[in-house]
KOLTISE-606408 format. One record per residue (C-alpha): z, x, y. Coordinates in steps of 0.5 Angstrom, whole numbers, padded with zeros to 4 digits, always signed. Example, Ala and Ser with C-alpha at 12.3 -4.5 7.8 and 13.67 -1.06 7.14 Angstrom:
KOLTISE-606408
+0016+0025-0009;+0014+0027-0002;
END
This chain:
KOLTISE-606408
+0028+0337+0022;+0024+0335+0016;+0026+0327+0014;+0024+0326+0007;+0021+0320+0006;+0026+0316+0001;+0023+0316-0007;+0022+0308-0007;+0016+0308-0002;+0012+0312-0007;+0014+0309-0014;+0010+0305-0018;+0012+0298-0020;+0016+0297-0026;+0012+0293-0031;+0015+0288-0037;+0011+0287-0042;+0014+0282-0048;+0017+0285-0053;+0015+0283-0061;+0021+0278-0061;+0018+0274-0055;+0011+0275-0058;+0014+0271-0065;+0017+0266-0061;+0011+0264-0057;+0006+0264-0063;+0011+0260-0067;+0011+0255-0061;+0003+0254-0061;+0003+0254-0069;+0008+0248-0067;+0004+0244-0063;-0002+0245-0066;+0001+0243-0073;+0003+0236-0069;-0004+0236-0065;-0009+0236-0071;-0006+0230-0075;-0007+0227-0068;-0014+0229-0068;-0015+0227-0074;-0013+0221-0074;-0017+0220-0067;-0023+0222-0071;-0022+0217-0077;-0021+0211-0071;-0027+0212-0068;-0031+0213-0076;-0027+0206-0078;-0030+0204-0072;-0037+0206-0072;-0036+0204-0080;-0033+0196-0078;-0039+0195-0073;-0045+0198-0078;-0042+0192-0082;-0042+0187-0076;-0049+0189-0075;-0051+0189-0082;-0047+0182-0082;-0052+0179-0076;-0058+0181-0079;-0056+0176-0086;-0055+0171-0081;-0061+0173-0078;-0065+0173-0084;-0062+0167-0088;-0064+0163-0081;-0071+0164-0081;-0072+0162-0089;-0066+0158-0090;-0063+0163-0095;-0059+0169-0096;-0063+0175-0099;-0063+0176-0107;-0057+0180-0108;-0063+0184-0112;-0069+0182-0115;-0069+0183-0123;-0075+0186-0126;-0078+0187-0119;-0073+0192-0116;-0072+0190-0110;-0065+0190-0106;-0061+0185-0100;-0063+0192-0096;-0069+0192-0097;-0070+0185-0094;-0066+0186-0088;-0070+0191-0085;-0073+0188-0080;-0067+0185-0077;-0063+0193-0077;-0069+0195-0072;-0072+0199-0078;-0079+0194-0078;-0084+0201-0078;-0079+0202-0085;-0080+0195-0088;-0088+0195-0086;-0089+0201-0090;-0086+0198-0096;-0090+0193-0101;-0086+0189-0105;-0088+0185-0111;-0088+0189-0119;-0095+0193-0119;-0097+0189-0113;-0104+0191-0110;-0103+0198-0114;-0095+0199-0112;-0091+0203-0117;-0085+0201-0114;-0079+0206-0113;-0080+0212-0117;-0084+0218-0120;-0086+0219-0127;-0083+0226-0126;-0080+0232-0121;-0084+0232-0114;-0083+0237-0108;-0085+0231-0102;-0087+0224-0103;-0091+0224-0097;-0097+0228-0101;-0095+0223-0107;-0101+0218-0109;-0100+0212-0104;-0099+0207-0109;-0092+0211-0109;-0091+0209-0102;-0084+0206-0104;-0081+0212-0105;-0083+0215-0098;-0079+0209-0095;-0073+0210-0099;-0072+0217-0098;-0071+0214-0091;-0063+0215-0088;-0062+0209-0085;-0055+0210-0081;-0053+0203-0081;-0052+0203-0089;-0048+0210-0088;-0040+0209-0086;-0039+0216-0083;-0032+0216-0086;-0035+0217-0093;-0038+0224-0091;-0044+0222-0095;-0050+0228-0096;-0057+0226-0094;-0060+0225-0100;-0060+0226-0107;-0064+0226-0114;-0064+0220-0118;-0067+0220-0125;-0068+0212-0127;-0066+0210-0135;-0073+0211-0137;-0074+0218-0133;-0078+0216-0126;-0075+0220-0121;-0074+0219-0113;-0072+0227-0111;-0069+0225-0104;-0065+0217-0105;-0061+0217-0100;-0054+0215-0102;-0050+0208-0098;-0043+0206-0097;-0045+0197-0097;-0047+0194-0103;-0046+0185-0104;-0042+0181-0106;-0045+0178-0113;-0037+0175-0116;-0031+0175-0116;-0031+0173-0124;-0034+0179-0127;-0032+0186-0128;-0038+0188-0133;-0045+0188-0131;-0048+0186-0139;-0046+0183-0145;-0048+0187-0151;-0054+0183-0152;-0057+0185-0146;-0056+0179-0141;-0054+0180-0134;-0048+0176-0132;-0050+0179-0125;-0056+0175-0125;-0055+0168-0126;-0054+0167-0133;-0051+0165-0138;-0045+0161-0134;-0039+0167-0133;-0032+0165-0136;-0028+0160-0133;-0034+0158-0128;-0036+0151-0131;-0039+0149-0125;-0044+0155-0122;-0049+0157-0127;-0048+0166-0127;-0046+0170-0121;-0041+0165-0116;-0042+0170-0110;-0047+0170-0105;-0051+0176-0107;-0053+0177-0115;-0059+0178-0119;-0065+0173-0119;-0069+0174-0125;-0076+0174-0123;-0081+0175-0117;-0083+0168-0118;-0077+0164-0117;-0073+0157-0115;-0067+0161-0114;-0070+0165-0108;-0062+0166-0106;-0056+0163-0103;-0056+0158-0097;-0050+0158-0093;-0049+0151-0093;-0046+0151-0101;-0041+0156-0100;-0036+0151-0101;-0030+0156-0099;-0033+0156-0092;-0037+0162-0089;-0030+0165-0086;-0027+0165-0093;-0032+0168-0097;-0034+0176-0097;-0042+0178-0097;-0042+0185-0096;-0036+0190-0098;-0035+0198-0097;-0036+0201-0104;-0035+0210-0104;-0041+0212-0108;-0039+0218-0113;-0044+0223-0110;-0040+0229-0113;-0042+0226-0119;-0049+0225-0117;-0049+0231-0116;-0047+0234-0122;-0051+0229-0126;-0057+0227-0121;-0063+0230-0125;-0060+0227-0132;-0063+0220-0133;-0057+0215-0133;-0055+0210-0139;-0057+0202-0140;-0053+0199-0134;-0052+0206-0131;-0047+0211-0133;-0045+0213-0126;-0042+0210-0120;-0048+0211-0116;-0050+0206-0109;-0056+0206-0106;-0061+0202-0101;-0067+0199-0101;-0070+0198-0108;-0069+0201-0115;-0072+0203-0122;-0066+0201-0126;-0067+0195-0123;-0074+0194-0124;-0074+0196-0131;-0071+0192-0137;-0068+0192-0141;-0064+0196-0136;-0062+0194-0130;-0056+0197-0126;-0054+0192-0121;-0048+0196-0118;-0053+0200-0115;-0053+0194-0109;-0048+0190-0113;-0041+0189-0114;-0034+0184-0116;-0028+0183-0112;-0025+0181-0119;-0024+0189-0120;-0018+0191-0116;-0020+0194-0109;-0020+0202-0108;-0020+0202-0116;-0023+0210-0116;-0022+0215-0120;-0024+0223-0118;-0031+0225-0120;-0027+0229-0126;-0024+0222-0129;-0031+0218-0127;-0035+0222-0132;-0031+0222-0138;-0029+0214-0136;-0037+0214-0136;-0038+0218-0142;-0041+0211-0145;-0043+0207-0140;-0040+0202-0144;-0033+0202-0142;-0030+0198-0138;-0027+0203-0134;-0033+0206-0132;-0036+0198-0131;-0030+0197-0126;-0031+0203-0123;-0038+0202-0122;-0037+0194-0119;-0031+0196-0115;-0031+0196-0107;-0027+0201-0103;-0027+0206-0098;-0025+0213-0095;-0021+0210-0090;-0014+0210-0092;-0011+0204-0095;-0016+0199-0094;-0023+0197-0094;-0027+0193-0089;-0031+0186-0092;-0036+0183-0088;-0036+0175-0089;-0041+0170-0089;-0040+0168-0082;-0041+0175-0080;-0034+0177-0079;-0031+0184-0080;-0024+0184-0083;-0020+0190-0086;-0017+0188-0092;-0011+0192-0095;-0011+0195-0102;-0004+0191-0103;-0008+0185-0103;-0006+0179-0107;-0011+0180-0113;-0012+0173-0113;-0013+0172-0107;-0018+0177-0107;-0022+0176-0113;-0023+0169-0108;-0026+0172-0103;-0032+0174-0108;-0033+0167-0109;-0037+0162-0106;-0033+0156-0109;-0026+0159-0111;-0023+0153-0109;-0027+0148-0113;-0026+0153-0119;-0017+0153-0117;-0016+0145-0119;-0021+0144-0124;-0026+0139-0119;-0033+0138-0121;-0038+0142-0116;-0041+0136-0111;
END
């Protein structure tokens, strides 16, 4: 007798795929996940950038230390009618000497044509060698660059008086000139960020009562603050601060020169033409006050018609104001090397006292010792 052999021997196994329903709900799942996780991730990033930002400015803080130990003084916040900035100096203490050895300060010293070109270039290494400046300052030096702001390599700049650096190299630290002052100039042309006159309400400073302002000339008593009349004590008195440089405006505008005192919430390092040239000198370039609200920043759209007459006292505050890309705060370097994260609610008087080296003596009318 033939035995058929039963048909579940030979049968394919049934397979089940998903159907379009399970499908949904499985990408609907992941969508979930990924919409919790990225706001995570991306908080994760701008830890590690606000940190990598906190200790370029501890290191940025040490090396003032470091330079006002060898000389017994703080760097000029910037040196007027020569260019040079509190940056520049600090060089050899931010292991950049190769970059500082390459640099000659001193206006028209030993052929030296400072800190631009008279004219568009396409590489400043085939310039004349009396333009050596330029070479320096097209140089990116991290530590000025907080990662947070996103800021691009480089971009043109064209000064007052139409010299040129084609590749400046956009920063995120400037000094801390005053706490007082929410304009760089007076109608006359006299710079309140450069030691005189006396600003308003300060009897017993004579010009900017920060630790980095404006010196008038290379030849100079004043050769910068030292830390032993800082009245309101190194821990209390802010020496570097973050300040967003408008880089969408620079961008816009980079190629068309900039107004007396500047027309644009530009920052930069090492040295400037604006600076070195009168009667314009844009301080904020290197310089700011902490009588302007923190984070007082507009879109670039707004900057520009603010600073469609450089003139305006929205467009100076915006030029003089410290902030940051970090959400809700900024980070200040003290003058006893300490980093803090001040928050944008502070209280604007204490605020404005950190920018001074003599708040105190200011507050209760004293006379200065």
């Amino acid at each position: 007798m033939m035995v058929r052999p039963h048909s579940s021997c030979f049968a394919r196994p049934r397979t089940r795929g998903f159907t379009l329903v399970e499908l949904l709900v499985v990408i609907a799942i992941i969508g979930v996940l990924v919409a919790l996780l990225l706001p995570a991730i991306q908080a994760a990033r701008e830890a590690a950038r606000r940190s990598q930002c906190a200790n370029n400015m501890k290191q940025v803080g040490l090396a003032m230390l470091n330079y006002e130990s060898g000389n017994k003084h703080l760097p000029p916040g910037c040196l007027m009618f020569e260019g040079s900035a509190w940056s520049m100096y600090l060089l050899p203490f931010i292991e950049e000497t190769n970059a500082k050895n390459l640099t000659t300060l001193g206006e028209n010293n030993k052929g030296n044509f400072q800190w631009g070109y008279p004219g568009s270039y396409d590489d400043a290494s085939k310039l004349p060698n009396n333009y050596r400046n330029i070479r320096v300052v097209e140089t990116v030096i991290e530590t000025y660059r907080c990662p947070s702001a996103s800021l691009p390599e480089h971009q043109t700049d064209v000064s007052f008086d139409s010299w040129y650096v084609m590749k400046r190299v956009p920063v995120s630290y400037i000094g801390v000139a005053t706490g007082l002052q929410t304009r760089q100039y007076d109608s006359g042309a006299t710079y309140f960020l450069s030691g005189e006159p006396n600003p308003p309400d300060n009897p017993y400073y004579p010009g900017a009562d920060g630790v980095l302002y404006g010196i008038k000339n290379e030849s100079r008593t004043d050769k910068g603050v030292k830390l032993q009349t800082i009245e309101d004590g190194t821990s209390n008195t802010a020496m570097i601060g973050e300040a967003l440089h408008d880089w969408k405006t620079q961008e816009d505008r980079g190629f068309n020169k900039e107004d007396v005192a500047g027309g644009r919430k530009d920052h930069w390092w090492g040295g400037s033409d604006d600076v070195d040239t009168s009667p314009s000198s844009d301080l904020s370039e290197f310089l700011g006050s902490t009588a302007v609200q923190i984070n007082y920043q507009k879109t670039p759209e707004i900057n520009q018609q603010y600073c469609a007459s450089a003139d305006s006292s929205t467009c100076q505050q915006l030029q003089l104001a410290f902030g940051s890309a970090h959400p809700g705060m900024c980070h200040m370097t003290f003058s006893d090397g300490h980093v803090d994260a001040i928050q944008e609610d502070v209280d604007l008087k204490v605020w404005s006292d950190y920018g001074s080296r003599a708040s105190q003596i200011l507050d209760t009318g004293a006379p200065r010792r």
